[in-house]
SEDREN-829780 format. One line per 5 residues: number of its first residue (from 1); their letters; for each residue x, y, z of N, C-alpha, C. Coordinates in steps of 0.2 Angstrom, whole numbers. Layout:
NUM = A = X,Y,Z,X,Y,Z,X,Y,Z | ...
//
This chain:
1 = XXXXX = -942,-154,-203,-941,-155,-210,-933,-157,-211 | -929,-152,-208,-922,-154,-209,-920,-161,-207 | -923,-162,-200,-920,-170,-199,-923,-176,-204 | -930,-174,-205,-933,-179,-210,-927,-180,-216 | -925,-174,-219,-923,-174,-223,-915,-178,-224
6 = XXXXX = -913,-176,-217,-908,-180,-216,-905,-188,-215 | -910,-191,-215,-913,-198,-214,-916,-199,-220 | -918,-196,-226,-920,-199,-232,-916,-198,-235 | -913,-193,-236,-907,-192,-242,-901,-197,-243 | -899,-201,-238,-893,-207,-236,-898,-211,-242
11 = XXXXX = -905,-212,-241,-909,-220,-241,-910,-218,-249 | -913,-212,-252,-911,-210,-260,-908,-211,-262 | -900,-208,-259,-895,-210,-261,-893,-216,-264 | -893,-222,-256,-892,-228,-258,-897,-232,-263 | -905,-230,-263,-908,-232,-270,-906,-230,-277
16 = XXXXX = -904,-224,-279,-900,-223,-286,-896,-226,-286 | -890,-228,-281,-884,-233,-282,-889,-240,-283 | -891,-241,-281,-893,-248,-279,-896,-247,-288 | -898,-242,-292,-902,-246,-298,-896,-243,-302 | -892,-243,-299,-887,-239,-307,-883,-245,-310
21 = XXXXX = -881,-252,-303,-878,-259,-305,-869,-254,-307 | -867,-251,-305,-860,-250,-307,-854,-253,-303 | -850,-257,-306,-844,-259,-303,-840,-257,-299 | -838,-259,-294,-835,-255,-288,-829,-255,-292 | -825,-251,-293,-814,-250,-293,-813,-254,-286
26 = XXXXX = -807,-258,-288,-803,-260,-283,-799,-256,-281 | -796,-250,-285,-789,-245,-285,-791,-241,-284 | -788,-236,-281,-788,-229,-282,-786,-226,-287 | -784,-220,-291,-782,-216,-295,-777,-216,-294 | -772,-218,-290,-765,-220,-291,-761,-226,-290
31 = XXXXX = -767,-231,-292,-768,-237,-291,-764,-242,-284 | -767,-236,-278,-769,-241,-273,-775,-244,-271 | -775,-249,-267,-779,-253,-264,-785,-248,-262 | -789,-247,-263,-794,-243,-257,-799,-247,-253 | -799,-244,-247,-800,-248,-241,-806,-242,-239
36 = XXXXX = -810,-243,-235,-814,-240,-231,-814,-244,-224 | -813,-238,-219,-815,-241,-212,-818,-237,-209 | -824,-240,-203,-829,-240,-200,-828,-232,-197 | -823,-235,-193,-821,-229,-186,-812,-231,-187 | -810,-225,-181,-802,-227,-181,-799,-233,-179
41 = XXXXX = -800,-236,-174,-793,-241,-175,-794,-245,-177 | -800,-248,-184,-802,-252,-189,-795,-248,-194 | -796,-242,-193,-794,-238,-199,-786,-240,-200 | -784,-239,-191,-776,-237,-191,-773,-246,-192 | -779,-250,-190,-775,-257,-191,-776,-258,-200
46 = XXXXX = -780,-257,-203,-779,-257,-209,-773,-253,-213 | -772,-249,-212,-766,-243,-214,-760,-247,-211 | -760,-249,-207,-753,-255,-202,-751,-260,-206 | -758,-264,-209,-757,-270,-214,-755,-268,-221 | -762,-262,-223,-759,-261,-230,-751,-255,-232
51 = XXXXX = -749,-254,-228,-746,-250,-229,-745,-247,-235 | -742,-246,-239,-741,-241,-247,-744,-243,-251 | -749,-250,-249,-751,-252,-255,-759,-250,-255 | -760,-245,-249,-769,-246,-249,-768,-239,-246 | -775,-235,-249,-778,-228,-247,-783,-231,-241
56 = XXXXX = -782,-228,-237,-789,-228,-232,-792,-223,-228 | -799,-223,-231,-803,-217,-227,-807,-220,-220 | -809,-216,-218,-812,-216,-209,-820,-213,-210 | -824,-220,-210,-831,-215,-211,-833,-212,-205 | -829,-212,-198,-832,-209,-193,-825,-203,-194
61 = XXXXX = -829,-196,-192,-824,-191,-193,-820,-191,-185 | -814,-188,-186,-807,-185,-180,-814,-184,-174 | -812,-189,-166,-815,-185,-161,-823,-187,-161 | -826,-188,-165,-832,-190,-166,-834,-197,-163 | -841,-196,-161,-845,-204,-160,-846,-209,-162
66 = XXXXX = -842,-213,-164,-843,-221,-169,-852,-223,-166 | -854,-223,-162,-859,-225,-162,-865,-223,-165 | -864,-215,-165,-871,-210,-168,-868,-209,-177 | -866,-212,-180,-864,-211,-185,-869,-210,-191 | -869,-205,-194,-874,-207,-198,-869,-204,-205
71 = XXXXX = -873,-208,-208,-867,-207,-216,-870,-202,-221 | -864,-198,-224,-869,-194,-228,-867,-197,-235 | -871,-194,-240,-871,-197,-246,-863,-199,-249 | -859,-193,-251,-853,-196,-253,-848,-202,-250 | -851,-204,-242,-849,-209,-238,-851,-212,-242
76 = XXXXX = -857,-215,-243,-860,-220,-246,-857,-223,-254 | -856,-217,-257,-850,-219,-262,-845,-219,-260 | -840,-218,-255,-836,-221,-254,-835,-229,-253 | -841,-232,-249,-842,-238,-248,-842,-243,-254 | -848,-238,-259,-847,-243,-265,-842,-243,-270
81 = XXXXX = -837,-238,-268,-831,-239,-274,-825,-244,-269 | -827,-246,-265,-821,-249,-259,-819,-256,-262 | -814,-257,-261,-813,-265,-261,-815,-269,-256 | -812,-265,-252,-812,-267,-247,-816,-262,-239 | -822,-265,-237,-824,-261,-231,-823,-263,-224
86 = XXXXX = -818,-262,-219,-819,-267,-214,-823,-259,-208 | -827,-267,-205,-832,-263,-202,-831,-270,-195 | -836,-266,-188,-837,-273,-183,-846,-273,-186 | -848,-277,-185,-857,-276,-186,-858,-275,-180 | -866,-272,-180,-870,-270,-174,-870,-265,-172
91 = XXXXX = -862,-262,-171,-860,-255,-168,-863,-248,-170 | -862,-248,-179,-866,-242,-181,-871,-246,-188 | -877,-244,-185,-882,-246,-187,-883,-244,-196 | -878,-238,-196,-879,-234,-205,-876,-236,-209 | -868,-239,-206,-864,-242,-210,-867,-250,-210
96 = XXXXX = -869,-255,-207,-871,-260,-207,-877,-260,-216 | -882,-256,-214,-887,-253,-218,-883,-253,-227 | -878,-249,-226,-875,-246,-232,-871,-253,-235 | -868,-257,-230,-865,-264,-233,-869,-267,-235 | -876,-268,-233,-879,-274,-236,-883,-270,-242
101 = XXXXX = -883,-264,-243,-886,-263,-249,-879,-263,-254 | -875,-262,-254,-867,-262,-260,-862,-265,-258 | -861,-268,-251,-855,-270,-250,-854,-278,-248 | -857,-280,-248,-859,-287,-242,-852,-291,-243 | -851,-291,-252,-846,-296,-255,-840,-294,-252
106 = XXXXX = -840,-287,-250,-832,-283,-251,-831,-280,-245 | -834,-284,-241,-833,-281,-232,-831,-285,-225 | -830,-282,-224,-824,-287,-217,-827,-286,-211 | -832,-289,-208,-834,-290,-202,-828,-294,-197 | -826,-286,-192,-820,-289,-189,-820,-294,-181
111 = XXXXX = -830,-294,-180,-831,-297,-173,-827,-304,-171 | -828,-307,-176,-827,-314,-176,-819,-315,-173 | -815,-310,-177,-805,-310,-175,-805,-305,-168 | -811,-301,-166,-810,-299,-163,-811,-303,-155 | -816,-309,-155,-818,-313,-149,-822,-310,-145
116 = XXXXX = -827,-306,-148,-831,-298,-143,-833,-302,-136 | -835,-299,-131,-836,-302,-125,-844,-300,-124 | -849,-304,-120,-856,-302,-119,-858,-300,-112 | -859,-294,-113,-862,-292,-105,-867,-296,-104 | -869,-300,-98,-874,-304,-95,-879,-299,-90
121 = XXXXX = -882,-302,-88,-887,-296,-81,-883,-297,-78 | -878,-306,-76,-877,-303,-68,-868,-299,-68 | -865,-299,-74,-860,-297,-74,-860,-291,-79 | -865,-286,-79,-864,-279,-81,-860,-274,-79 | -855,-274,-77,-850,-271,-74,-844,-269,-78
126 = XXXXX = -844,-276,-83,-837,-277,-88,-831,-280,-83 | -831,-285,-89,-825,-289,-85,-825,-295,-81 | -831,-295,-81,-834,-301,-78,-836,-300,-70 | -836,-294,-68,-836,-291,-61,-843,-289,-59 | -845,-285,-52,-849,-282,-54,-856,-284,-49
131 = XXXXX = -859,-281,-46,-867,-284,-44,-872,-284,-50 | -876,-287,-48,-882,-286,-54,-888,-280,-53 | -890,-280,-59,-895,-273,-57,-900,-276,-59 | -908,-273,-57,-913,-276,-58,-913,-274,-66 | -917,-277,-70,-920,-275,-76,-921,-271,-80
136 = XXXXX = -918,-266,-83,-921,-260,-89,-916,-256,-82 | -912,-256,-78,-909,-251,-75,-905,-246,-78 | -904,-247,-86,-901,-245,-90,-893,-246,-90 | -893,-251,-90,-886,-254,-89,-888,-261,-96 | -886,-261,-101,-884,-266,-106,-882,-272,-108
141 = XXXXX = -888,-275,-101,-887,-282,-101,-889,-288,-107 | -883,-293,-106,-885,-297,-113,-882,-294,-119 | -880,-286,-120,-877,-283,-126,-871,-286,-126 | -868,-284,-132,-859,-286,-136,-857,-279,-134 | -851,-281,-129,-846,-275,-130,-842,-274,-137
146 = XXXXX = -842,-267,-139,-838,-267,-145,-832,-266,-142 | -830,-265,-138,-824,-260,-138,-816,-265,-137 | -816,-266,-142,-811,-273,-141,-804,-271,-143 | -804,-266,-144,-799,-263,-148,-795,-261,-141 | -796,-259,-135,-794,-258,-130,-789,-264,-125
151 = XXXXX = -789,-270,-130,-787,-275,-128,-782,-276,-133 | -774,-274,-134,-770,-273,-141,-771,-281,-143 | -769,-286,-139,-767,-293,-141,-774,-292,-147 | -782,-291,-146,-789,-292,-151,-785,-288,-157 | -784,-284,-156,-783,-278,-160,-778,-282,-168
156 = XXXXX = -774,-285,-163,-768,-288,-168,-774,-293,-170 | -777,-301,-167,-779,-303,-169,-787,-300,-176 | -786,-296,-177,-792,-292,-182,-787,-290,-188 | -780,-289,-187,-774,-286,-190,-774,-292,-196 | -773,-297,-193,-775,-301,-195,-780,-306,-200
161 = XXXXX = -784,-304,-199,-790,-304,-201,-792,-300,-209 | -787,-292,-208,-788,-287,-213,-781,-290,-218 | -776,-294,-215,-772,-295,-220,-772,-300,-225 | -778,-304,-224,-780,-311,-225,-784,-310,-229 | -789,-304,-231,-793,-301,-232,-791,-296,-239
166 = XXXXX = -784,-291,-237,-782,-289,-243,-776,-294,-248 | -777,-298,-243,-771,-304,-250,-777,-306,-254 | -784,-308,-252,-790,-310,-257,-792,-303,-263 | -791,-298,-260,-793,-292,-264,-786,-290,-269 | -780,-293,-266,-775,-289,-269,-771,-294,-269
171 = XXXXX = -771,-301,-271,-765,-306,-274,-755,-305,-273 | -758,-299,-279,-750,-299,-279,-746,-297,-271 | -749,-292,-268,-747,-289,-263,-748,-295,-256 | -753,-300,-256,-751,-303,-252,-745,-306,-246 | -739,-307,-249,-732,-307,-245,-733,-301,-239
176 = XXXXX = -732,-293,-243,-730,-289,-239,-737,-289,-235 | -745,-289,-236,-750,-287,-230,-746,-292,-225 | -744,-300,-225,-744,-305,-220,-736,-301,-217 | -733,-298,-220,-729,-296,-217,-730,-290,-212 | -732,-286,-215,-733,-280,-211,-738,-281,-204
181 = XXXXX = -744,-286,-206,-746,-288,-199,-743,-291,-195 | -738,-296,-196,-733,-298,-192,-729,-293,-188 | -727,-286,-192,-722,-283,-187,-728,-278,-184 | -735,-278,-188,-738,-273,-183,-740,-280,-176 | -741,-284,-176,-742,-287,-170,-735,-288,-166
186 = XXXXX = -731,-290,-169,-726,-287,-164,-727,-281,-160 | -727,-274,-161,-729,-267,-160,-734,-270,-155 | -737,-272,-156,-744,-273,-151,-742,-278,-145 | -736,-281,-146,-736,-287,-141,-731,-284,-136 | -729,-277,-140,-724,-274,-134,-727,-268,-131
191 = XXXXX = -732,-266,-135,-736,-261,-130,-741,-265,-124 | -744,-271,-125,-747,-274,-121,-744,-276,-114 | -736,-280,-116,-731,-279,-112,-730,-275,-109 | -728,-268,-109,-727,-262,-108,-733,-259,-102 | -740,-260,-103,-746,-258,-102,-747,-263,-94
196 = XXXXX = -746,-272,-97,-744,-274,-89,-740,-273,-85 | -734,-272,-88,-729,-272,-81,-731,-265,-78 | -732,-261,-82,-733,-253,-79,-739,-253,-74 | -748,-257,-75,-750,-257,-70,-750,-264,-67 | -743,-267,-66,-743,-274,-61,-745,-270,-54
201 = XXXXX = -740,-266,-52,-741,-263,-44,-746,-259,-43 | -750,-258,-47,-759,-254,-44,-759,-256,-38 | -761,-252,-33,-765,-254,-28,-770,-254,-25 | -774,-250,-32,-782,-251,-32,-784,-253,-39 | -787,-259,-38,-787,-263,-46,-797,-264,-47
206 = XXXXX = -799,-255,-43,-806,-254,-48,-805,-249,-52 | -810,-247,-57,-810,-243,-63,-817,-241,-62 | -817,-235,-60,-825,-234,-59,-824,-229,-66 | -827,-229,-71,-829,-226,-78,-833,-224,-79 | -835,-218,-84,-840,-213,-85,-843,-219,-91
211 = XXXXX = -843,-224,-94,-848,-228,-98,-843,-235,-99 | -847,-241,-100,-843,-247,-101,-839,-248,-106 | -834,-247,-105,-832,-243,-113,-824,-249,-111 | -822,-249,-103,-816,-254,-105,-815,-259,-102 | -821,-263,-104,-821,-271,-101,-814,-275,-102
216 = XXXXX = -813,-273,-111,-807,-279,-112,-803,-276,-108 | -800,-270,-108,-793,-265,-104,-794,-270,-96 | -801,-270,-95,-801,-272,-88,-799,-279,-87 | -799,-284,-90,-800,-290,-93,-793,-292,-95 | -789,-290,-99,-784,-291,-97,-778,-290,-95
221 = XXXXX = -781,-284,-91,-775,-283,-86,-777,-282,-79 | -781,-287,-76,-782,-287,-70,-787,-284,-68 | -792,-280,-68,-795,-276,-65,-800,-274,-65 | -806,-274,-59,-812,-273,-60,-815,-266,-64 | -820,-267,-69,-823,-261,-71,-828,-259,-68
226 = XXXXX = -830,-254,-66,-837,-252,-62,-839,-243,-66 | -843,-247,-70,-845,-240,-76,-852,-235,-72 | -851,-231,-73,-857,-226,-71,-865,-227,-76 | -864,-227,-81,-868,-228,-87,-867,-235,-91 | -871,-236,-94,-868,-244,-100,-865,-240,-105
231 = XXXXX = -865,-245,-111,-861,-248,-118,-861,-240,-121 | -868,-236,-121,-868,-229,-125,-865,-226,-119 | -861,-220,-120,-858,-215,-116,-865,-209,-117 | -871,-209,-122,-875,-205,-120,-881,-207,-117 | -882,-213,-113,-886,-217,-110,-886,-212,-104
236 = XXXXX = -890,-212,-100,-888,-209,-94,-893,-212,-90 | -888,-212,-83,-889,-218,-81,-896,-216,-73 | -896,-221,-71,-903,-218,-66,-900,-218,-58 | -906,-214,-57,-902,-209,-50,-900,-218,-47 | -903,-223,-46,-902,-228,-42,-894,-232,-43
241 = XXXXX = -892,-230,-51,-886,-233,-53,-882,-230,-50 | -882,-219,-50,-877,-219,-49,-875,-220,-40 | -883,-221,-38,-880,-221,-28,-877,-228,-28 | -878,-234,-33,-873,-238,-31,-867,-237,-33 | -864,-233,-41,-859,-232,-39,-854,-226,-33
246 = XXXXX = -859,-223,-31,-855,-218,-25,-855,-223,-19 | -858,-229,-18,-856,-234,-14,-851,-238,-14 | -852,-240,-20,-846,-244,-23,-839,-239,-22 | -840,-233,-22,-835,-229,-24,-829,-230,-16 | -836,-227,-11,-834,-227,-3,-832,-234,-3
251 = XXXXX = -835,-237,-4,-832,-246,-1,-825,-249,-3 | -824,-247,-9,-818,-248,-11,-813,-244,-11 | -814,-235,-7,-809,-232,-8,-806,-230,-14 | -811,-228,-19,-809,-227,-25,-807,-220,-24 | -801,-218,-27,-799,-210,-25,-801,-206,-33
256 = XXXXX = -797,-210,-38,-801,-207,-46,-807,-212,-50 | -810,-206,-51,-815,-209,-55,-815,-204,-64 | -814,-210,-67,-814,-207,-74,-817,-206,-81 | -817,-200,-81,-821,-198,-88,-818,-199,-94 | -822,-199,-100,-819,-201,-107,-816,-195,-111
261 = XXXXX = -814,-194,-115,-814,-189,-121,-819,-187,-127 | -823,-192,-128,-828,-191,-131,-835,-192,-129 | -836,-191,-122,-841,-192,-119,-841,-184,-112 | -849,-183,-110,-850,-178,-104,-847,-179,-100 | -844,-174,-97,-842,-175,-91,-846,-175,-85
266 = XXXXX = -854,-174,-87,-857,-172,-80,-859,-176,-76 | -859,-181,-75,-860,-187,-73,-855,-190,-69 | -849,-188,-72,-843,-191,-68,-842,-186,-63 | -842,-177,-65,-841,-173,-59,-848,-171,-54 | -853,-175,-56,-859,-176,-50,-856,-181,-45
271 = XXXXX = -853,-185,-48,-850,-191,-45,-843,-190,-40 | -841,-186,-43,-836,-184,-40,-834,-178,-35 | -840,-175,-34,-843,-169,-29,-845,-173,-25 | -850,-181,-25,-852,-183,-20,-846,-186,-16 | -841,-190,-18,-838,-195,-14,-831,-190,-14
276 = XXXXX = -832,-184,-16,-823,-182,-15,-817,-184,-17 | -820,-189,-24,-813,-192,-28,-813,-187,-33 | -806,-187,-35,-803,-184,-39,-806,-187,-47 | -806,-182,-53,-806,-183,-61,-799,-183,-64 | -799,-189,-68,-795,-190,-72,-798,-191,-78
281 = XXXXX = -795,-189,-86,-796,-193,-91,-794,-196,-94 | -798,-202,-97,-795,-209,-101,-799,-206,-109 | -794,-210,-113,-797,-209,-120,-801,-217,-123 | -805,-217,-124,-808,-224,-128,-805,-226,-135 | -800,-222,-137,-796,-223,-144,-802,-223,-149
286 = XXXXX = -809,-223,-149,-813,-221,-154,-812,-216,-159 | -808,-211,-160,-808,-206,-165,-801,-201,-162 | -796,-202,-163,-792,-199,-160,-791,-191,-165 | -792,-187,-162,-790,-180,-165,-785,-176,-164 | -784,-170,-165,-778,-164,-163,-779,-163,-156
291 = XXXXX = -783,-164,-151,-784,-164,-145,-785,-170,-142 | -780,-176,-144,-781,-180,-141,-772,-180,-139 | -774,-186,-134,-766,-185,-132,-760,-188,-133 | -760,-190,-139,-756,-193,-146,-759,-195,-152 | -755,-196,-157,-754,-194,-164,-760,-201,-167
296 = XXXXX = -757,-208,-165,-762,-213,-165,-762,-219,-157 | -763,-223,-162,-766,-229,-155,-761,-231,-151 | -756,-230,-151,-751,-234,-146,-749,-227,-143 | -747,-221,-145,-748,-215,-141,-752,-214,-136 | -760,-214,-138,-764,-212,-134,-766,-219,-129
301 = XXXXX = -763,-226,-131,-763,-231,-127,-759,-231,-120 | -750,-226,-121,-748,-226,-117,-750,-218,-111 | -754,-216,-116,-754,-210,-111,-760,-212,-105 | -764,-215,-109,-771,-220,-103,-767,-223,-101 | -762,-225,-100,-758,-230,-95,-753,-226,-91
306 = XXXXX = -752,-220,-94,-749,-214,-88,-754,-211,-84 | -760,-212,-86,-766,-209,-82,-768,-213,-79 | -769,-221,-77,-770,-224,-75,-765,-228,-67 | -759,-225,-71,-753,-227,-66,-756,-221,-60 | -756,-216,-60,-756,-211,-55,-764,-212,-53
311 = XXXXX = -768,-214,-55,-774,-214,-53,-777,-219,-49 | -773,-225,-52,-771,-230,-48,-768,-233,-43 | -765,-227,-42,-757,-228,-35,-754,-235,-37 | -749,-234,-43,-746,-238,-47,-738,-237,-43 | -735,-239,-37,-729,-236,-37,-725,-239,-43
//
């Protein structure tokens, strides 16, 4: 009864809105822009462009699963009063749902600036790498990777996208959002920088991952992904995937193999019992919290690239 309940109550909700016809506010109550974003680095790129001139909330909570998201009622007002929604479509099936009932006009679908990448069957690995697995092997063949945000250069390009976006919703302020994406793509062009010099010298250029989560990171900096599970981090994968990756593992001398922040680790330390490599953690920048290992996205960029250096035998 409670889960029923939990799954009607969003859909009531959204129908009383839907017959009330009320006008969404562009402003906030202290007459900034208000902004709604999906999950965080939608959030943190939008807060980058708008700076002083826009509020923005995060409908995925600190730490939490962008994928499993389900919206509670007052999210749902939240969307409708927004001017602005940036969302990617297809990622969370709730928020998709809530736009096209309130928000369609006043939402930023950011796939398009993003250039998403498509896992094929014979390149399910990410990054264009990888053998092919038979059929239904639970690996996410044909799917769109979301995770694009892991590739800064996308990330600026969407920056972009938001600031183009609140010059339409916000006229006068247009100068400053084209500014402020400019100097946040800057920031992004030296962290990217930063990110390749530091893994040029890897001397192991595979990435065996507890889910496919960083094809782009794989993509353009060099390096083969070899994920244990697909695109969901709670898909779990079949005993057949994981003996190919404990092959993959031995063949290529893989010595760390790494789990995520927001995902089990039991999969990865099965895997790691069998072949004797060490556990390391990477964060997917999906929802950074108080136990993540910096404050935002270029923090916790650099410390996955401190984890990486060492796990990589990066002299």
């Amino acid at each position: 009864m409670i889960v029923m309940l939990r799954r009607v109550l969003p859909a009531l909700v959204m129908g009383t809105l839907a017959l009330t016809g009320c006008a969404a506010p562009t402003r906030s109550a202290d007459s900034r822009v208000h902004v709604v974003a999906a999950f965080y680095p939608l959030a943190y790129a939008a807060q980058q462009v708008g700076g002083d001139r826009v509020t923005v909330e995060t409908l995925t909570k600190p730490g939490g699963e962008p994928h499993d998201l389900e919206l509670l009622p007052r999210q749902i007002l939240d969307i409708q009063d927004a001017a602005l929604v940036v969302h990617l479509s297809h990622f969370q099936p709730a928020v998709d749902a809530a736009l096209a009932a309130h928000a369609a006009e006043r939402s930023l679908d950011v796939a398009e600036a993003a250039d998403l990448l498509t896992l094929t069957e014979e390149h399910d690995h990410g990054a264009g790498h990888g053998d092919a697995h038979e059929a239904g092997d639970g690996h996410d063949h044909g799917a769109v990777d979301p995770h694009f945000w892991l590739d800064p250069t996308r990330l600026a390009a969407v920056a972009e996208a938001i600031a183009d976006r609140l010059a339409q919703a916000d006229p006068a302020g247009a100068t400053a959002y084209r500014a402020n994406a400019a100097a946040f793509t800057a920031q992004l062009t030296t962290l990217d920088a930063e990110v390749e010099t530091g893994l040029a010298t890897c001397t192991n250029r595979d990435l065996v991952t507890g889910h496919s989560a960083f094809g782009y990171f794989a993509e353009r900096y060099g390096f083969t992904q070899e994920p244990i599970s697909g695109l969901s981090p709670d898909l779990e994968p079949r005993a057949s995937d994981l003996a190919h990756v404990v092959e993959f593992v031995r063949e290529h001398d893989v010595r760390t193999i790494y789990a995520e922040t927001i995902a089990s680790p039991l999969i990865t330390q099965t895997l790691a019992r069998e072949t004797g490599a060490r556990i390391a953690v990477l964060d997917t920048v999906e929802g950074i919290s108080d136990e993540s290992a910096a404050a935002d996205y270029p923090g916790v960029m650099r410390a996955n690239l401190a984890t990486l250096r060492l796990g990589q035998d990066c002299p």
